[in-house]
N, C-alpha and C positions, 0 to 999 in steps of 0.2 A: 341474291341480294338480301334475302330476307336473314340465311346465316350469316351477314356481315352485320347488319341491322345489331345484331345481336351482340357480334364479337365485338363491336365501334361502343355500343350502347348509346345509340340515336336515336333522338326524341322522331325523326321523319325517316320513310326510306329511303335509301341512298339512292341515287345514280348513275347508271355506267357511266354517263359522259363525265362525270367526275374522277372516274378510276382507270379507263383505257385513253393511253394516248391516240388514238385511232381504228373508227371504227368504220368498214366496209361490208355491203350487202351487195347483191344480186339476186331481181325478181322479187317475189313477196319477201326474200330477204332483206333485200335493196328497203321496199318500203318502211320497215322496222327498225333497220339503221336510222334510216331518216327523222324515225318516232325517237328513237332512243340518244341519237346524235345530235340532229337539228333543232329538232322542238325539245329537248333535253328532259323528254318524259321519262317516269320510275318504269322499270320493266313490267311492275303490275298494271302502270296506267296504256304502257304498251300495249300490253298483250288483249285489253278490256277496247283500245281504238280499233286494232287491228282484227277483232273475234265483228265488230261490229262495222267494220270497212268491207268486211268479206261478204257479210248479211248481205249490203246494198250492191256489191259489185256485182256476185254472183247468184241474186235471186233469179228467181225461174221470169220474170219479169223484165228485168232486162239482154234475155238471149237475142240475137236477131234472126231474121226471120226468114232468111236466106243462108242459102250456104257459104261458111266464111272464107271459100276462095272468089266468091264476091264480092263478098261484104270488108273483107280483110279483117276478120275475126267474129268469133261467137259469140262475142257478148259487146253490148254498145260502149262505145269510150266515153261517151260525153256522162254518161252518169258517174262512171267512178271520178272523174273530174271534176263534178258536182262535189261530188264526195268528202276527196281528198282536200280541195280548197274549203270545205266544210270542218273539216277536221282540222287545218293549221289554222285558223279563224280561235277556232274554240279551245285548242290546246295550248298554241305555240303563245309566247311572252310580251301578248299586245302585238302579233301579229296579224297583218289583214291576208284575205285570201293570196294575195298576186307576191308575198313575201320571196323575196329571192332566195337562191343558196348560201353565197357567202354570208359569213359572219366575220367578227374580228379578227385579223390574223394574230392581236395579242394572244389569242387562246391557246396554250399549250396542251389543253386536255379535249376530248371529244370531237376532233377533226373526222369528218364524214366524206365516204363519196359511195357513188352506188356506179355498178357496170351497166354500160350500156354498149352499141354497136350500128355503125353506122349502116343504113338500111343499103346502099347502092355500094359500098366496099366494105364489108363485116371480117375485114382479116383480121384487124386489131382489134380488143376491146380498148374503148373509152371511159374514162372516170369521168361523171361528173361529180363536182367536189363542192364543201365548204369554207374552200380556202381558197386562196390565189399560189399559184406557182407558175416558173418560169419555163420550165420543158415542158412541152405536150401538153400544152392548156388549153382547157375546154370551156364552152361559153357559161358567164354566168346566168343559168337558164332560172324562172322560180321552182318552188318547192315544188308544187303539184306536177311539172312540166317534167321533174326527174324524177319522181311517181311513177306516171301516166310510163315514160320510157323507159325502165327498168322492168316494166314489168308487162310491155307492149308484145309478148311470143304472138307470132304468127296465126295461132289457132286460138288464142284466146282474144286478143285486141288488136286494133289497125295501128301501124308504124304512127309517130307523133312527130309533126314538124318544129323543129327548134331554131329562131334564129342565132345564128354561127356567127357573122362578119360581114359589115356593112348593108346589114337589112334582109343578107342573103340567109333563108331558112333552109337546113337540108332534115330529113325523114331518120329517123333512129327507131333501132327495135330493140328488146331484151336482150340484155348481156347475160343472160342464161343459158339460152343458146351456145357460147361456149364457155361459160365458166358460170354451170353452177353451184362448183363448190372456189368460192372466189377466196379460199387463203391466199395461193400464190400470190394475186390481186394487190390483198394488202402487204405480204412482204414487201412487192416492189414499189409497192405505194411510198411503205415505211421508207424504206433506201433512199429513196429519192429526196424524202423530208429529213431523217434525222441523221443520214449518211451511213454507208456501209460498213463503218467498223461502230455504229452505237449499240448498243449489249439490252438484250433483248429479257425481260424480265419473267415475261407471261405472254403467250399468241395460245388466243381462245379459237378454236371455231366449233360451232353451234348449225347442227342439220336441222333437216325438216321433216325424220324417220325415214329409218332404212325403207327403202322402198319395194324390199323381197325380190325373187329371182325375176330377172327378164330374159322371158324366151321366144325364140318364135315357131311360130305354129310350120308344119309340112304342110299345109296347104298350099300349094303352088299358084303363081300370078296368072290369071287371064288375062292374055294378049299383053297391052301398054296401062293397065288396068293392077295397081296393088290391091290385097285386101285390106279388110279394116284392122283383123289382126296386125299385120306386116306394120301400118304406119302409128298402131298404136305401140308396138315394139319399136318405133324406130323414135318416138315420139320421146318413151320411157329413156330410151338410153342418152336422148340428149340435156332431159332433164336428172339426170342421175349425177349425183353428186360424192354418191360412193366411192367410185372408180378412182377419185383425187384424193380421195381422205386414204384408201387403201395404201395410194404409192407415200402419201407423208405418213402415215402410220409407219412403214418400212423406212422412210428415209430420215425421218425422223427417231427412231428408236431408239439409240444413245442419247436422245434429249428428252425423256418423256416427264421432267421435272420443270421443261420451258413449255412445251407443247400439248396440249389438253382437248380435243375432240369429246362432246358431249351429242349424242345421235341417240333416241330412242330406236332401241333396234327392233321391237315386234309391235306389229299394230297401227302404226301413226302411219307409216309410209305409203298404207293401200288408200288412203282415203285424200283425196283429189281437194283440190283447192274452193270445185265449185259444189263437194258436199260441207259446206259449210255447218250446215246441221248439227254436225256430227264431232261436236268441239269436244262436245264432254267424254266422247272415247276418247279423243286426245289429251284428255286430262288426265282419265283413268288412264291410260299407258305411261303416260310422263311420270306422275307418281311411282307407279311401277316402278321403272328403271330405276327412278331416283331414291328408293328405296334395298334400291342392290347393293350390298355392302362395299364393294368393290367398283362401283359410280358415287358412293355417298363419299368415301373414301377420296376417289379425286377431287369431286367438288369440295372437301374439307379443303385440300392443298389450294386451288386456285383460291377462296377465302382467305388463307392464310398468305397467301401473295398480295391479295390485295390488302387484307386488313393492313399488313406490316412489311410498306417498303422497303424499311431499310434491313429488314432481317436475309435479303438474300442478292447480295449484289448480283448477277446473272454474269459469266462469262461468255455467252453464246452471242457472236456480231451476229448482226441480220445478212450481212455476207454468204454465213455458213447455211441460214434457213433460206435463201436465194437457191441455193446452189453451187455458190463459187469456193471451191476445196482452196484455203487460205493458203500463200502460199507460204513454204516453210521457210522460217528467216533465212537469211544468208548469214553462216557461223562469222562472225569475228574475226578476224584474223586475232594470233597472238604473235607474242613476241618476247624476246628473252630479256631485253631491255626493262625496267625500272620506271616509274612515272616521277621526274619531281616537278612537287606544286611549287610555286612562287608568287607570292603577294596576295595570295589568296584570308581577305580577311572576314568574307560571310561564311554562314554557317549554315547546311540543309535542315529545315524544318524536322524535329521526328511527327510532326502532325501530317506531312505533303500527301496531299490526296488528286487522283486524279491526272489527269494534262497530259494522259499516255501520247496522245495523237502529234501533241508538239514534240517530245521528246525523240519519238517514233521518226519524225520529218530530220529532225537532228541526223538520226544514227543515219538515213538515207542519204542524207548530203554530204555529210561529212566519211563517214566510215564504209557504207557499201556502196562509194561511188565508183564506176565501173573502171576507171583507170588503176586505179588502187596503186597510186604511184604518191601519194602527200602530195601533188602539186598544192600551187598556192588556189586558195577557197576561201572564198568570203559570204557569210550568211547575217541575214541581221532580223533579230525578232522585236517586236516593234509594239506598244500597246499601253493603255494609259497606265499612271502611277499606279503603284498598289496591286496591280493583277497577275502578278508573281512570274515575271520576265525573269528575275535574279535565282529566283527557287526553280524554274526547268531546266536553268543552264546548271544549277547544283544537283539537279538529281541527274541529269545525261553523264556529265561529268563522274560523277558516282558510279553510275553501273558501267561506265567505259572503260573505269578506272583499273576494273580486276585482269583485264588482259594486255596494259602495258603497253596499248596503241605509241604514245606521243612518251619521246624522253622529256619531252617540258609541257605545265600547264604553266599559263601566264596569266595571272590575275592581273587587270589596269584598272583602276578606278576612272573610267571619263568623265566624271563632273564636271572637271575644269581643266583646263592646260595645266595646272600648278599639280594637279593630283595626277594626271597621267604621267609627269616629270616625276613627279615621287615616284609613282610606280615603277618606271622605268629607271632608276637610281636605286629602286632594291632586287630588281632584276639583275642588276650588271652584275653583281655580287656574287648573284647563282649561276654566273655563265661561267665557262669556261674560258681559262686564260689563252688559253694555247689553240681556239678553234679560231680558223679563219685568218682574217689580216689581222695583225697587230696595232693598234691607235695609240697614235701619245696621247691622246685626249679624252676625256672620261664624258664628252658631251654626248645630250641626247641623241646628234644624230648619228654617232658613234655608237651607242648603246644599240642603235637601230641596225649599225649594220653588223655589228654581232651578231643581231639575235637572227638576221636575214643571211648572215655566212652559216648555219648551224647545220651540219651535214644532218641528222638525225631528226627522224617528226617532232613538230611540236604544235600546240594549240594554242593562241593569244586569246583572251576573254577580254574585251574593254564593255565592262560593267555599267549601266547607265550612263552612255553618254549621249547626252542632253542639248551638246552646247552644237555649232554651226559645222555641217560635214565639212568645211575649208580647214576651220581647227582639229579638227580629226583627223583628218586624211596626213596631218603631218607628221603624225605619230604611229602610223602604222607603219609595220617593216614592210620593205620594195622584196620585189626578188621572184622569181620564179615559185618557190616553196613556202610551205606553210600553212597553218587553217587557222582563221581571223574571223572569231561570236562578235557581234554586236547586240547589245540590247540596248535599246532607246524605248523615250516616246513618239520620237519622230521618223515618222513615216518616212522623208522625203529624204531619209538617211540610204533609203532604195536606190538612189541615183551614184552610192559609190560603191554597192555591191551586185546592183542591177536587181529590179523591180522583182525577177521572178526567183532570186533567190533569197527572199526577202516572209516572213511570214508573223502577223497581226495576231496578237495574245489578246482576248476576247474574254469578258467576263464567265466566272465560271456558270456550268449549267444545274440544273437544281438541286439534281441529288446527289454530286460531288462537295455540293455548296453547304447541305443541309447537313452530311458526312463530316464534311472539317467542321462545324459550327458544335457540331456534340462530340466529336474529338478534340477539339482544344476546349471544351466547355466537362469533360471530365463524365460524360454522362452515358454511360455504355447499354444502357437497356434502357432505352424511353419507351415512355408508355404515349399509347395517341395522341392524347394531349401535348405530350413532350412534342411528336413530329410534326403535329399542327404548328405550333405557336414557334418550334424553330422555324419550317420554312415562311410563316409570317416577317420574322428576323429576319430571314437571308433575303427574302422580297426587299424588307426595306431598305436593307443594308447596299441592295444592287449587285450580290452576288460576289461582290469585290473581295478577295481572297484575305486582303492585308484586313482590309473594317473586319470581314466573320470571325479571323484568327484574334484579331484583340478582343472582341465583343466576348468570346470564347472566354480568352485567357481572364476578363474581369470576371466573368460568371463566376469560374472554377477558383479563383481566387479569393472572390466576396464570398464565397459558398452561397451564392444565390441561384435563384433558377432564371431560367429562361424568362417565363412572363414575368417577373419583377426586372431584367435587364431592360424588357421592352416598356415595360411600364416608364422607366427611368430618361430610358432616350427618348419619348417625346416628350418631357419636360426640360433634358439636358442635354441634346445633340450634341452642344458644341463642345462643354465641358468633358462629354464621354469622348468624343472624337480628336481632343488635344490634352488629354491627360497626358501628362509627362513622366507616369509609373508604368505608361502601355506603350513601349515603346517596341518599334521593331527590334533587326538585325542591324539595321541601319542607325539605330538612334532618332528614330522617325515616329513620330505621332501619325494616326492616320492625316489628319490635316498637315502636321510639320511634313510630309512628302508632298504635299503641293504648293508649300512656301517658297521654296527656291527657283520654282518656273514661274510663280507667281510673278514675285519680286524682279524677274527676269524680265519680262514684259511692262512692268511699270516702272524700272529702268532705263528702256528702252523707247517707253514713250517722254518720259521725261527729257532724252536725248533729242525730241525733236521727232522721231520715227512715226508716221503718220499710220502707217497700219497696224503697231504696236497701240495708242491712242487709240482709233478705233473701235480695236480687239477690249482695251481696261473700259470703255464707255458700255462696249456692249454687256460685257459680262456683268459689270454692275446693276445695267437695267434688266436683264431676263434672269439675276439674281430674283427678283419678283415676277416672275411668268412661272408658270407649269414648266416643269425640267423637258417635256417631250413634247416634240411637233410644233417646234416656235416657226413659225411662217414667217420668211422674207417679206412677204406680202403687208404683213403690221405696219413695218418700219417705213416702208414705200408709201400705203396711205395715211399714214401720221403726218409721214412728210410735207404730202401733197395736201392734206388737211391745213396744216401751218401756213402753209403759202399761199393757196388758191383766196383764202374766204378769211376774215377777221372772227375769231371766236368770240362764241356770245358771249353777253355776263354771265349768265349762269354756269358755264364754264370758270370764270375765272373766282365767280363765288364758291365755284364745290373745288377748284384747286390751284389755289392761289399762287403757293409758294412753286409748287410743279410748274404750274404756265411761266412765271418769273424766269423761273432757272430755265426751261425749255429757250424760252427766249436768249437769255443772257448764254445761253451756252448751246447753242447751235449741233455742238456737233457729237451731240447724244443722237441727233436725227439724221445726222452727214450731210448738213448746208453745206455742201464745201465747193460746190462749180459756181464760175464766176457771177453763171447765170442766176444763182442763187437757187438750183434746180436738187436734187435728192440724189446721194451722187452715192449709184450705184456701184462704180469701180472701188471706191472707198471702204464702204459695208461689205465688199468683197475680200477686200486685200484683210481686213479686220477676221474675218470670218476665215478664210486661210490661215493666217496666223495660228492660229485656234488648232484649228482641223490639225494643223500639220502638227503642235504638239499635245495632242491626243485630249484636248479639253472637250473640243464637243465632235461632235460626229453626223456628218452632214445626210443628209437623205436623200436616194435617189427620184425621180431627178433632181436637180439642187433645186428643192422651191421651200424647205426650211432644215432645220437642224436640231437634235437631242443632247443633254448634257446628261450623266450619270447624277444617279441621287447623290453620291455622296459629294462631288464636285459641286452641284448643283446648291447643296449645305452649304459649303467651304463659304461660296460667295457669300452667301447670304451671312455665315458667323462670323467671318472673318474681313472678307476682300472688302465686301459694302457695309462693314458690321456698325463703323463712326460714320458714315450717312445716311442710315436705314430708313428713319424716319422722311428725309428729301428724294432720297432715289427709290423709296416704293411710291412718293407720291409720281415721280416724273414716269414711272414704267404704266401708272393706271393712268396718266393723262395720256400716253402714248396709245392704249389701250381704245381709253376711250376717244381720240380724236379719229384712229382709223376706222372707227364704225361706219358702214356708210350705210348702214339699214337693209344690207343684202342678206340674204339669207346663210347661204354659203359662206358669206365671211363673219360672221355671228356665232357660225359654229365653227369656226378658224380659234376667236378669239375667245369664246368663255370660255373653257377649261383654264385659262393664262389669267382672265378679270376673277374667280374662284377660288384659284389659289392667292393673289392679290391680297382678295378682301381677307381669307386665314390670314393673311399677314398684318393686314389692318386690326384684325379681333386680337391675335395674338399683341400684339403692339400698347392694344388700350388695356389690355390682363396686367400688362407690366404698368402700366400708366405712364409712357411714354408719347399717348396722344396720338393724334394723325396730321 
């Protein structure tokens, strides 16, 4: 840390939990995790808690006074419990002794757990963690309680009771016992969080010195009776964490550019936990080592990994550090046959970064699927505007291309029935006269069954479509044969190629993101400053593939940098995001790609269509809430707020015009049951609308829902842009009338009434008042 200090040139020292995605311990490692993870302490401030965690655990003072198959260990528990809830009091961030484990699961950096083991079935080891997940989850115990349990070995401390479920407590001991050297640990940890093919940059692990030869003595057992030698040999070998570094050393050996083992190997290893004393030989050995040309040497490289993300993309999945020998692709079939495009009129990015795992899902579905007959196949990938649905079916396309699969690719445009007509009218051109039946008629459904008589593979693409699966489905070719991409926004486009062949295009993730943002921005050697202040960008931008690539393309155009773009778009969001010089492939501003689904929906509520209405009422009022974690629950006690009680004056003095229109226009709050009741079915059907065409995204279970930033702008520039000044007042009276003084829903609603008032401040900068 201290040679990064250096390399970064930071005013403080850095912290792991800022540079590993994930960090795991076991035993007094365990505890230091927890120092370095949890309480997000400098490895200095670390190693100064931990020198003096050891003082009080293991003074001569607290041994007990009996032998610890009595006692259930050597030394008393309740002091280092004192301890440790002494220690996160005084270190951790305004935390109190009883502070739990979890933390934000926003957190992408510093995810902790430490092994432990259950005392009455110890087959598995357990993670307790800093995060929530869904397989194998363990209780959220506090900080000190997964302390106490990591580091509970049998000869040192007595098992620690932790309640598990429904009140029920069961007894856990050190995951030492068998894992303590816990790499594997976190590989499988990793897999489980960031999935088996994510590409692994840097895996550190850090001993506690070799701990020299374990042997045992020829002295032979009396009777049922071992000696002291024997179980302190048997003691050694289960606290040995050599033995696991030795087999990844071997198995690891063609990766020793991902894989870094740092172990003081003479000195540190003889000296016991409880001669605390004796810190400063372990300083003098640690120095030592780290002094050997050939350990300084490593520790340069992992620096150099951290210092500079992007300098080394890693091709090693965590698959291969698991264990699982990848399996080798299944070759391609070729073929002597010719590929012709048709109506193909987007073009592949030279900037496309990234989206292997979709593309990857492609070739499985389509190409190695196990009949290998072209029967007919339909797949539909699905995901809001902008996140580059149109650019993975161009790069699949692309590398399919070289071995001649399909005698036709079929470009359609789905926009509209009128464009998939055109498409289908310059298709017939490229078909052949002579395949199949003969048609006097040159009509679409004609055209269709050409293209479904065509002895020979082919692949149909219909490009964004958008519109109702009824008008889709009538332009796809029938027929036994053929392979049929869909790309949409809409999800529920699943019900005509079937749900599970169906797969959700997902904002990019950060170092892909941060990747294309200085590849379309022209900038090939950033210095830290540069990697900071992009992934700043890509943060705000929401990761969104289409916003990074223009945001890029203006940088590298204006010849400006980074921090002057960002500077620019919090003064000019809207301006930056509907410039009409930053256009896609499409012809598309980032905002002009959510105009036509826009206008689509207030269309259709104009039509009369009640959950269209809805759907334009809602998004104009959480056009002024915080983009994430809008609670159902607002809208419900606004309602009931409305109805139940007359608002005071002072409501109607701090928001006149808001109460007026609230009143006059009901159905911003869904008065819509006869009973004059808060109609739930209503703010549902609104809220589906939505969901199903990728605008917001509902949270499990359904009790609120998140819009992406850049959507979450749109509204606010564009959709609510001519009633800003009325519909931010009507979202804070809504705001403010669900208050009902509980605590829990207080902190429902301020993040929503914060951003609000930014919008008020902003509001009177412009002098447009409140």
């Amino acid at each position: 840390m201290k040679r990064l200090r250096q390399r970064e040139n930071l005013d403080e020292m850095p912290k792991p939990c800022d540079y590993f995605h994930l960090i795991g311990g076991s035993g007094t490692g365990g505890i230091i995790a927890l120092l370095l993870g949890r309480l997000k302490l400098t490895a200095e401030d670390a190693l100064k808690e931990y020198i003096a965690l050891l003082e009080q655990i293991f003074h001569q003072s607290n041994r007990t006074s009996r032998l610890a198959t009595k006692e259930g260990g050597s030394y008393k528990a309740s002091k280092m419990e004192v301890a440790m809830k002494d220690l996160i009091a005084r270190s951790g961030q305004g935390f109190s002794q009883e502070e739990l484990m979890r933390q934000n699961d926003d957190e992408h950096l510093g995810k902790t757990f430490v092994c432990v083991l259950p005392l009455h079935n110890p087959r598995f080891v357990q993670r307790l963690r800093t995060y929530a997940v869904v397989q194998n989850s363990t209780p959220n115990c506090k900080i000190w309680e997964a302390a106490r349990a990591t580091t509970a070995l049998p000869w040192l401390f007595e098992a620690i009771n932790i309640p598990v479920i429904a009140g029920i407590s069961e007894p856990f001991i050190g995951g030492e016992i068998r894992c303590s050297n816990p790499t594997m640990e976190v590989v499988h940890e990793a897999i489980g969080l960031f999935g088996s093919e994510c590409h692994v940059q840097l895996l550190l692990s850090i001993g506690s010195g070799h701990p020299g030869v374990i042997e045992f003595s020829e002295t032979k057992a009396s009777g049922t009776r071992f000696s002291k030698e024997l179980l302190n040999s048997l003691k050694n070998m289960i606290a040995d964490s050599e033995h696991m570094a030795d087999e990844l050393a071997r198995k690891y050996n063609e990766i020793s550019d991902t894989y870094f083992r740092l172990n003081v190997t003479h000195g540190s290893g003889s000296i016991s936990l409880e001669e605390w004393k004796e810190a400063s030989k372990v300083s003098t050995h640690t120095r030592t080592h780290l002094n050997d040309p050939a350990i300084s040497d490593k520790v340069e490289s992992i620096v150099e990994y951290l210092h500079s993300e992007q300098s080394k993309l890693s091709n090693i999945p965590l698959s291969f550090l698991y264990g699982q020998v990848p399996e080798r692709p299944q070759p391609l079939p070729t073929s002597s046959r010719s590929t012709l495009f048709v109506g193909q009129t987007s073009t592949l990015s030279a900037l496309f970064v990234g989206q292997s795992h979709y593309i990857q899902r492609l070739k499985e579905y389509f190409i190695l699927s196990p009949d290998g007959q072209f029967l007919r196949q339909l797949f539909l990938l699905h995901g809001m505007g902008g996140v580059g649905k149109t650019q993975i079916v161009l790069k699949f396309i692309t590398e399919i291309s070289q071995f001649d699969l399909y005698s036709y690719i079929f470009w359609i445009d789905g926009s509209s029935e009128d464009t998939m007509i055109g498409s289908l009218k310059i298709i017939s051109g490229a078909l052949p006269t002579d395949e199949g039946k003969q048609l006097d008629k040159e009509t679409t459904e004609n055209i269709l069954l050409r293209i479904s008589y065509l002895s020979t593979p082919w692949l149909a693409i219909f490009d964004n479509a958008d519109g109702s699966p009824k008008a889709l489905e009538k332009y796809i070719p029938q027929g036994n044969y053929g392979h049929i991409l869909i790309t949409s926004r809409l999800h529920t486009l699943g019900r005509i190629v079937s749900f599970e062949n169906s797969q959700e295009v997902t904002i990019m993730s950060e170092e892909p993101a941060i990747s294309l943002l200085l590849r379309a921005a022209n900038i090939q050697h950033p210095n830290i400053e540069e990697l900071n202040t992009a992934k700043q960008l890509a943060d705000i931008l929401g990761h969104l593939p289409l916003a990074i690539d223009m945001a890029g393309a203006y940088i590298q155009s204006a010849s400006s940098s980074i921090r002057d773009y960002l500077d620019l778009y919090q003064e000019n969001r809207s301006e930056l995001l509907n410039n009409e010089m930053d256009e896609d492939f499409h012809g598309h501003t980032v905002y002009g790609a959510w105009d036509l689904t826009f206008h689509k929906i207030q269309d259709q509520a104009k039509e009369g269509k009640k959950a269209a209405n809805a759907a334009v009422c809602l998004l104009k009022t959480v056009a002024f809430f915080y983009h994430q974690s809008i609670s159902i629950e607002i809208f419900e006690k606004a309602a009931e707020g409305f109805l139940k009680t007359d608002l005071n004056d002072e409501l109607h003095e701090t928001l006149p015009h808001a109460i007026q229109h609230l009143i006059q226009c009901p159905e911003y709050l869904y008065l819509k049951t006869p009973e004059e009741k808060w109609n739930k079915f209503l703010f549902n059907e609104g809220l589906r609308l939505l969901n199903s065409l990728s605008i917001v995204k509902i949270n499990q279970p359904q009790s609120s829902f998140t819009i992406h930033p850049i959507i979450h702008g749109y509204l606010q520039d564009v959709l609510a842009a001519s009633e800003s000044r009325k519909l931010q007042g009507v979202a804070r009276a809504i705001l403010v009338v669900s208050d009902d003084e509980e605590y829990s829903h207080r902190k429902i609603i301020f993040p929503h009434i914060t951003t609000n008032m930014k919008v008020v401040e902003k509001m009177l900068d412009e002098g447009q008042g409140t």
